[in-house]
N, C-alpha and C positions, 0 to 999 in steps of 0.2 A: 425441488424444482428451483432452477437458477433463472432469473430475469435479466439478460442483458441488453445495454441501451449503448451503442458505441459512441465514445468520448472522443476520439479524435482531434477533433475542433475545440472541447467543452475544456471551460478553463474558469478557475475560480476568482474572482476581483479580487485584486489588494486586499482588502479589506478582510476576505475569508482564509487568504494565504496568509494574512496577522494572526489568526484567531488558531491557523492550522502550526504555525510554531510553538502559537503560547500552549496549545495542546500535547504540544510533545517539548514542551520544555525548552526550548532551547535557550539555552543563555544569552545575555545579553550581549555579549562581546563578540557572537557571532550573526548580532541582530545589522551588525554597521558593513556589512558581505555586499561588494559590487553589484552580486548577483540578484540581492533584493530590490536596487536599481536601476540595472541598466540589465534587459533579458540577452544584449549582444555578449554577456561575460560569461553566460552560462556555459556555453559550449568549449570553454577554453580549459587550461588546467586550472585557475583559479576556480572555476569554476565546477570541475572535477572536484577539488579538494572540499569544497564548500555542498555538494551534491553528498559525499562521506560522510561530513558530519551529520545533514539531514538523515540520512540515514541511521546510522549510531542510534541517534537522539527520539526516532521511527519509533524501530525497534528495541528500544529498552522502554518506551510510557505507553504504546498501543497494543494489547495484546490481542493475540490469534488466538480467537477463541470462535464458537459454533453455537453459543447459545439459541439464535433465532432458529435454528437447524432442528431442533430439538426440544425445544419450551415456547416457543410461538404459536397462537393458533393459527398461523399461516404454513409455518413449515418451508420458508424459501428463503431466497437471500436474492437481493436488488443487488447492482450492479449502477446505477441512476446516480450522479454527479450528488447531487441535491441531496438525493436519501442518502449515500455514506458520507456526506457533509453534516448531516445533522444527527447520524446515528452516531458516527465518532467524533466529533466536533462538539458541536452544540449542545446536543441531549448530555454530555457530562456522561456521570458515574462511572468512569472509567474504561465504561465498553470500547472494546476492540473491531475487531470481525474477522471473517471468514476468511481465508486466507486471497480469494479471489477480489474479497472487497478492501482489505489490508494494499494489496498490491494495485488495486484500482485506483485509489485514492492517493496513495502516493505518489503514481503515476502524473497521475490528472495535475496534483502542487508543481512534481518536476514541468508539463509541459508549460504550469502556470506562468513560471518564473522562467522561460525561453528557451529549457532544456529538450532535444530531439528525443524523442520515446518511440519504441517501438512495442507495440504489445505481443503478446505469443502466448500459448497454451502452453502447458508442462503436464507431466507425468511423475510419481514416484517411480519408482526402479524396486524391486525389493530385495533386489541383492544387498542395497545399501540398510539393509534392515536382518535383524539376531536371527530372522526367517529362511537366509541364504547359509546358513551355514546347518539346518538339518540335512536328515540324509534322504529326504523325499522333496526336498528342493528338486525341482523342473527350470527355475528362472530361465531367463530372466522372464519376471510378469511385471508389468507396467498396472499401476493402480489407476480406477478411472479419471476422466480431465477435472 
């Protein structure tokens, strides 16, 4: 069961966008970025470029993983500014999430710092998977959202 609470608006203080770099590492020498400044830079290439790195630096310290999915006595996964602030953030030990709340939270830092975000659903494809090349392949099948 998935909880979703739309962020749109919902943006994290200074304060939690600090706490969300030192969680993914980022070096110091990209701590001094306009874009941590002035949110009119974001949208520009400098601020492209500087959007890259946050990503990079994302996705190599938060991993995608499904624990709560499957060892929680609740069995779901929040979507909630706050609760993937504090499951990946705060709470430490390395935890990641779910690929919905991975991309949630990133999101939520980009629109923190002045970046235009757009959210959207996706789909796997399973063509792009060792399952499109048996000979009882039907694809294309789309896995669920």
């Amino acid at each position: 069961m998935v909880h979703i609470n739309r962020f749109d608006h919902q943006i994290y203080t200074p304060e939690q966008v600090s706490e969300f770099l030192d969680r993914i590492a980022l070096p110091a020498k990209y701590r001094s970025s306009p874009v941590l400044k002035d949110k009119n830079v974001a949208n520009t290439a400098e601020g492209l470029a500087f959007a890259t790195v946050l990503q990079k630096y994302f996705l190599a310290n938060v991993p995608w993983e499904n624990l709560d999915l499957h060892y929680s006595s609740h069995h779901t996964v929040s979507l909630d500014p706050m609760h993937l602030f504090h499951k990946i953030v705060e709470r430490g030990m390395g935890r990641g999430g779910y690929c919905m709340e991975n991309t949630a939270i990133f999101g939520i830092v980009l629109a923190s710092l002045g970046y235009d975000i757009m959210t959207t659903g996706a789909r796997v494809n399973e063509a792009v998977q060792p399952v499109a090349a048996s000979k009882n392949w039907k694809g294309p099948k789309y896995d669920g959202w």
